[in-house]
N, C-alpha and C positions, 0 to 999 in steps of 0.2 A: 280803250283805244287811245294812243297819244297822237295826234296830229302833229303832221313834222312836213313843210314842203308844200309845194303851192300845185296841186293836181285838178285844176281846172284843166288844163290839157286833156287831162282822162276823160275828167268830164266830155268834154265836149266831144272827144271819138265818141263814146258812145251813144251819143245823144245824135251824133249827126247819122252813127248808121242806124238807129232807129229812127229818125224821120226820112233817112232813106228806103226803109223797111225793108232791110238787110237782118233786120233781127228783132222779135217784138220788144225785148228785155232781156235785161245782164245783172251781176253782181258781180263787183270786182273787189279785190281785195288785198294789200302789200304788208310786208313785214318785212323790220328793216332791224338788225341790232337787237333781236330779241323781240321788239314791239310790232302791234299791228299799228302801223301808219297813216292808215288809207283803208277806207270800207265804204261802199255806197252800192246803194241798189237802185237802177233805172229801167225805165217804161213799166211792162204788164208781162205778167206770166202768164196768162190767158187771154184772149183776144173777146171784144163784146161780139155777145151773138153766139158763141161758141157756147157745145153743151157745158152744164154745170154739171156738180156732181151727182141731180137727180136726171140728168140726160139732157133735159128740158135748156133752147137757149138762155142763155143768163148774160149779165153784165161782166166787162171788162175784169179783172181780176190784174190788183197791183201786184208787181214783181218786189218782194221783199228779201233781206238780207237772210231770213230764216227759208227762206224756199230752197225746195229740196230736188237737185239734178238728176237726171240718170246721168252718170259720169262717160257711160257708153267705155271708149278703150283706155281711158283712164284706169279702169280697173284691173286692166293688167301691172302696172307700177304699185299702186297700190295696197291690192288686196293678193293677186295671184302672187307675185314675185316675191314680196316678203315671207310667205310660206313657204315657198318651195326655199327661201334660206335658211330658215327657219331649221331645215329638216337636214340639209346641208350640212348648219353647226352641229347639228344631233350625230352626225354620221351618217344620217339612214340614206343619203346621196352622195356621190360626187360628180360634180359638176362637168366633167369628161367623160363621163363614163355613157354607152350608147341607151339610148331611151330604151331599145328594147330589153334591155336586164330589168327594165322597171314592169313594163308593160309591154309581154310578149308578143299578145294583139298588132303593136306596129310592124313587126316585121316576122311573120310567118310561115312564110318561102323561105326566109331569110339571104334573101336580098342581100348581094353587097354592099350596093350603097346604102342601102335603107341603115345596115347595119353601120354606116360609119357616122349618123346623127346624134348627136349628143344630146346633153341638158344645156350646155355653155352655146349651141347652137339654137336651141328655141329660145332660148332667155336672150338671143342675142337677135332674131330674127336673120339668119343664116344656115338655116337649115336645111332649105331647099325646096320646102311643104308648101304649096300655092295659099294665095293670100286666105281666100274662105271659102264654105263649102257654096256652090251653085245650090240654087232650092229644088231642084231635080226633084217636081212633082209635088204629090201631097203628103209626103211625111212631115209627121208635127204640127198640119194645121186645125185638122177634130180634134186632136187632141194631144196637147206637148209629148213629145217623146223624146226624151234624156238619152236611153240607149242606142236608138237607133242615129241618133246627133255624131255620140261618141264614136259608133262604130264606124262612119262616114269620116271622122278625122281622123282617125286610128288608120286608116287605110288611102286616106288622100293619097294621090301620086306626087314626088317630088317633080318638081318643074327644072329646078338647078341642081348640081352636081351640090353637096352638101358642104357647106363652108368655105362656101366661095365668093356669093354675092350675096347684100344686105336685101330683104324681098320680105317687107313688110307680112304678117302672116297670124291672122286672129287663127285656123288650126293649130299653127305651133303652142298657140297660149289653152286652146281646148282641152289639148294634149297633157298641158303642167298643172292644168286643172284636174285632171284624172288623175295625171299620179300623186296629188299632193292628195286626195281622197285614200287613194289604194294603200300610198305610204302612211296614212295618219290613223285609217281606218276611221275617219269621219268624213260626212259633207263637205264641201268644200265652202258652203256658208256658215256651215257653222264653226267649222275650223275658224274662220277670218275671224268672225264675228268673235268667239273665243281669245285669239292670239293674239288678232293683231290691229283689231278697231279698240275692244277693251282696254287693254293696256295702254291705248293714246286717248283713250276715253271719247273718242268720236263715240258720242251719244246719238246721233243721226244721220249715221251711216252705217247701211246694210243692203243686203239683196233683198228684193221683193220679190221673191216667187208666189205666184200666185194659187198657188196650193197651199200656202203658208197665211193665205189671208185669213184674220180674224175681223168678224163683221156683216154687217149687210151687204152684200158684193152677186155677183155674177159672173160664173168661167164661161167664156164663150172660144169656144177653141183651143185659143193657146194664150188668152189676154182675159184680164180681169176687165170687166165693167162694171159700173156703179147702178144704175137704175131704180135705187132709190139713196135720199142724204145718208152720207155715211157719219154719223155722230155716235159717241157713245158706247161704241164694244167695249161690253164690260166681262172682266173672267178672260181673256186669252191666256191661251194656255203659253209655256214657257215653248220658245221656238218658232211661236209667233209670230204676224206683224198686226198691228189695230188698224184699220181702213181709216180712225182717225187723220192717219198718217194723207189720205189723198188732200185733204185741205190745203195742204203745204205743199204739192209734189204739181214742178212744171210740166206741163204736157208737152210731149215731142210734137208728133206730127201724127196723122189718120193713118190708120195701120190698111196698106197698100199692097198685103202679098197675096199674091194668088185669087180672083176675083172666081167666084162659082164654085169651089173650095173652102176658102177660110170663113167660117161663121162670123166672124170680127170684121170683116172688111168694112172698111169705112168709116170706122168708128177713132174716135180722138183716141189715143194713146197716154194713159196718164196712172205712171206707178207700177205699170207691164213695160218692161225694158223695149227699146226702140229696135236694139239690134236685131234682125230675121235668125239668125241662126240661134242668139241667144232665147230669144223667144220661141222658136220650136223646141231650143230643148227645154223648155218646162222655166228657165229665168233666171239659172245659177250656170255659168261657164267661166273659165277660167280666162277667158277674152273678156268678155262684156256683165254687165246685172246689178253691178252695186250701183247705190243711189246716196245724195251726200249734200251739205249744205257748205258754203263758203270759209264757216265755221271750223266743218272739220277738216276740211281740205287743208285748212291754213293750219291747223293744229300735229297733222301729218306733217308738214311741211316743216313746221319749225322745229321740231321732234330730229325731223332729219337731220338738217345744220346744224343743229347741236349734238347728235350724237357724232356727224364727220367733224365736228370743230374738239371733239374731246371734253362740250362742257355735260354735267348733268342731264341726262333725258331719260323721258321714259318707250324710248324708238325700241319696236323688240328684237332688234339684232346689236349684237357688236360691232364698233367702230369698224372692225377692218372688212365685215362682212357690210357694213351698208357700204364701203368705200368698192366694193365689188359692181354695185347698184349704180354709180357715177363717176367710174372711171372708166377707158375703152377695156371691152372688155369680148370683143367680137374677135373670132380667130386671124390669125395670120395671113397676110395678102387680103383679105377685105377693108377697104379703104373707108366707108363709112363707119363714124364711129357712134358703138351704141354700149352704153354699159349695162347690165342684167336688170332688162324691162324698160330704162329711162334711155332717151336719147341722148345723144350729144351735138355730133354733127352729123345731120343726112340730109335729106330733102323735105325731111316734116319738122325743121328746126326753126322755121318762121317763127314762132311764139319767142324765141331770144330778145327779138328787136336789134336793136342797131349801137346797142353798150353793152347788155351784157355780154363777158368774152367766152368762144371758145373754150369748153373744160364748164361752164354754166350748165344745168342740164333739167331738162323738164318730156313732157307729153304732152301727148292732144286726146279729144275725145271729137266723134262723128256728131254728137247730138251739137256740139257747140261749145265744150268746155277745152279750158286748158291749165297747165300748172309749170310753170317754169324758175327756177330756184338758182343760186348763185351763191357758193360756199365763199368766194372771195370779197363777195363785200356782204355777206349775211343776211341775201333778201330773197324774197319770193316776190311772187305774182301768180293771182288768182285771176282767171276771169270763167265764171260759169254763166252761161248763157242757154237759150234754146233758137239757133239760127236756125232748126230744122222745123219749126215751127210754123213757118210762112211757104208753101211751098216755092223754090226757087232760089232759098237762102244762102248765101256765100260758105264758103266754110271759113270759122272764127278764127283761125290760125294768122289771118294775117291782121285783124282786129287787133289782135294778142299782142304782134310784133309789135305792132303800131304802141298801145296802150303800155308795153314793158319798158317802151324806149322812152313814153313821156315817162313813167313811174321813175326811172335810172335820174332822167335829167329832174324832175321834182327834188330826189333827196342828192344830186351833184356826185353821183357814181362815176368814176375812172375820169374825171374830168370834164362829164360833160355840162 
């Protein structure tokens, strides 16, 4: 890391919304010109008193720069969207063409409107498809159910006429998760895992599905629990995850769905995805499930800039196909502008802060994370946190804004 800039200011937003306990602990993280600038890890990733990994209360647990997020819908920019262009460059899509040529499932009847949603409509969140599915009952909490998730987004009713208004939408991304399966004829975790974390070499970042644990562990429901120290899985097989892994992994918040139903209820959430929907289906969707440290986030990030800036990268798209990814790229007469998976300008564009400009473009995550990037002066901002951790916690988005705008005035961006 080269230090460059005087980010006391960062410091101290964070520190004040942790002693406001707005949020137990964060890592934040910038890159500025190529270089990481700025890295620092504040408060606790786990609160004292809170089970440990043998269930049993344990002590405090420090928040480190190696701790490991659920990214929550972060993983839509990330891991779903670069696949689905992935498949794009291939030929095997195009980006206009109606979902249901992919997957007949959405529209049945064959629906007119149904029939006029695109891929360039989900990828844009303009689709029409309501935000996410209602928990309508007890599917998925004895026990994950992938298909019955799917078929529930597959048939969601549109709420909006189809490309017409911006209407935020985790089924639209369930949806680009199936087909980049049906198209690829893999997982959709292990497609990523394959395509598109390897090649940036994010080494700590993946989906935790909890069918995929290697280790000492416990399925109760639809969530992994520990109930005894996880140390030592030794021999996992390839496709794996080592429960090693929960050492490192922040805990969201006590899994809260359905009481006299979910076997899980009540229990700390830590390395089983936070998202309800993502977690009934079994921890792999195409909205929510990968899990990731500051490290690789930032390593994504800079991957990107550099492949939109023309120099060297190892990003797994083409320059003109990631320029797809962050530039407006939402149909005609929609006034929010959002390019395939990342924002630009809408109403979840708080993480910007108050310099970087319009045409800058990042995301959010529900658990507490965000990422927001600036190809004009060649900088990121990281901030992963768990504000959902404390119940009653803000969402981090405007923390974000907050902490970008000192990061901008730290290295003297557009003048400030």
């Amino acid at each position: 890391m080269t230090p460059r800039g005087d980010f006391s200011a960062v410091a101290k937003l964070v520190n004040d919304d942790i002693a406001a306990r707005r949020l137990p602990g964060a890592v934040v993280q910038v890159g500025h010109d190529g270089s990481i600038v700025f890295r620092q890890a504040y408060g606790e990733r786990k609160l004292a008193g809170e089970p440990g990994l043998n269930g049993a209360p344990s002590p405090a647990e420090p928040m480190t720069e190696e701790t490991i997020f659920d990214l929550a819908s972060l993983s839509k920019p990330l891991a779903t969207t670069p696949a689905v262009l992935q498949l794009y460059e291939q030929g095997k899509v195009a980006l206009d063409e109606p979902v249901q040529t992919y997957l007949p499932a959405f529209n049945p009847a064959n629906d007119p409107r149904r029939a006029r949603v695109t891929l360039r409509m989900l990828l844009t969140h303009t689709s029409g498809i309501g935000g996410d599915l209602s928990r309508q009952g007890p599917w998925g909490l004895v026990a994950a159910d992938r298909s019955d998730g799917l078929q529930r987004a597959l048939t969601a009713p549109l709420e909006f006429d189809p490309g017409t208004v911006f209407h935020y939408s985790d089924i639209g991304f369930i949806i680009l998760g199936a087909l980049v399966e049906k198209i690829s004829g893999e997982p959709l975790d292990v497609y990523v895992q394959d395509n598109v974390f390897a090649p940036l070499d994010m080494v700590d970042t993946r989906y935790l599905p909890a069918s995929k644990a290697c280790g000492p562990h416990q399925i109760l429901g639809n969530a992994l629990t520990y109930g005894a120290e996880a140390a030592g899985a030794a021999d996992c097989p390839q496709g794996s995850w080592n429960v090693d892994l929960l050492t490192r992994v922040a805990p969201t918040a006590r899994d809260e769905d359905t009481p006299g139903i979910n076997p899980d209820y009540g229990r700390l959430l830590r390395s089983t995805v936070h998202d309800p929907t993502a977690r009934r289906m079994g921890g792999v969707t195409g909205s929510a499930g990968v899990f990731s440290t500051v490290y690789d986030v930032g390593r994504y990030a800079q991957a990107l800039l550099d492949r939109l800036a023309g120099r060297p990268s190892p990003f797994p798209l083409r320059q003109a196909t990631a320029e797809l990814m962050t530039t407006p790229q939402q149909p005609d007469g929609v006034g929010d502008l959002r390019g395939f998976g990342w924002d630009i300008d809408t109403y979840q564009s708080s993480p910007r802060g108050l310099i970087f400009p319009v045409g800058s473009f990042g995301h959010t995550g529900f658990t507490g994370v965000t990422l927001w990037m600036d190809l004009g002066s060649d900088s990121y901002v990281v901030v992963l946190g768990n504000v959902i951790h404390q119940r009653g916690g803000p969402p981090v988005a405007p923390l974000s804004g907050e902490i970008a705008t000192a990061a901008a005035r730290a290295l003297n961006l557009y003048g400030s």
